[in-house]
N, C-alpha and C positions, 0 to 999 in steps of 0.2 A: 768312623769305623776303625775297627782293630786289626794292625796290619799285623802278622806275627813272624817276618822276616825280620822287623824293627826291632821285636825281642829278642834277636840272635836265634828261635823257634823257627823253622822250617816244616814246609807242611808234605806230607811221603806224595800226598793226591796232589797231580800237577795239572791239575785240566782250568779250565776255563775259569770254571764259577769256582771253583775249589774254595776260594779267597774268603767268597761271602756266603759257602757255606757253612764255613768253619765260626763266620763273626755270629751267623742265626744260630748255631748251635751253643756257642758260647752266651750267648744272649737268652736264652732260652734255660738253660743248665744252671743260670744266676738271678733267672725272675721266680718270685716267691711260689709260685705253680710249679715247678722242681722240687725248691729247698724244701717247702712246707706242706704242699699238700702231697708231695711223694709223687707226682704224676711223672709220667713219660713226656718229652719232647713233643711228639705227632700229638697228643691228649692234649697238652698244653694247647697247640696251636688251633684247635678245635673248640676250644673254651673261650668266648667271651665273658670273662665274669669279674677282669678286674685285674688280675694276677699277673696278668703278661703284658709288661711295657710295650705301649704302642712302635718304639721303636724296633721289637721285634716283628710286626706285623709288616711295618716298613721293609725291613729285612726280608721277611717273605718272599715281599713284593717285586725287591729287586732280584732276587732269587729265582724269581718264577720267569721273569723278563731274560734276565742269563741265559738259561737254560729253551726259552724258546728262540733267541736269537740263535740259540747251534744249530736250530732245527730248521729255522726259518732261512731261503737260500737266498732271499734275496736284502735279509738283516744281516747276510753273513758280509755279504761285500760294503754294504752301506754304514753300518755300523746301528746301534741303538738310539733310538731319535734323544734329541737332544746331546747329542755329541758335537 
């Protein structure tokens, strides 16, 4: 993953998932379903056709786990499994 405190880049969003928001959108913005066929992000992520690195799918995934651990009250204390 792409940390971009590392680059001296500071991200303005300080929330939680911020982090690996910003890696799925960069990952997404540099798979040939952006560059070449001109699509949107969300379009991308809709499309199995080959274009979009599975490790943006991974991304996703940790993405979607993020964001339900804020929600979840009883992930908030415990942490995300496997921690």
């Amino acid at each position: 993953m792409m940390r971009y405190e590392e680059e001296g880049e500071t991200l303005k969003d300080k929330t939680r998932c911020a982090n690996i928001r910003a890696d799925l959108k960069m990952c997404l913005l540099e798979s040939d379903c952006c560059k070449i066929h001109k699509r949107t992000p969300k379009e991308c992520l809709k499309t199995y056709d080959g274009t979009v690195p599975e490790k943006c799918y991974a991304l996703r995934n940790v993405f979607f786990d993020c964001k339900h651990s804020i929600i979840d009250g009883r992930r908030r204390f415990r942490g995300p499994k496997g921690y």
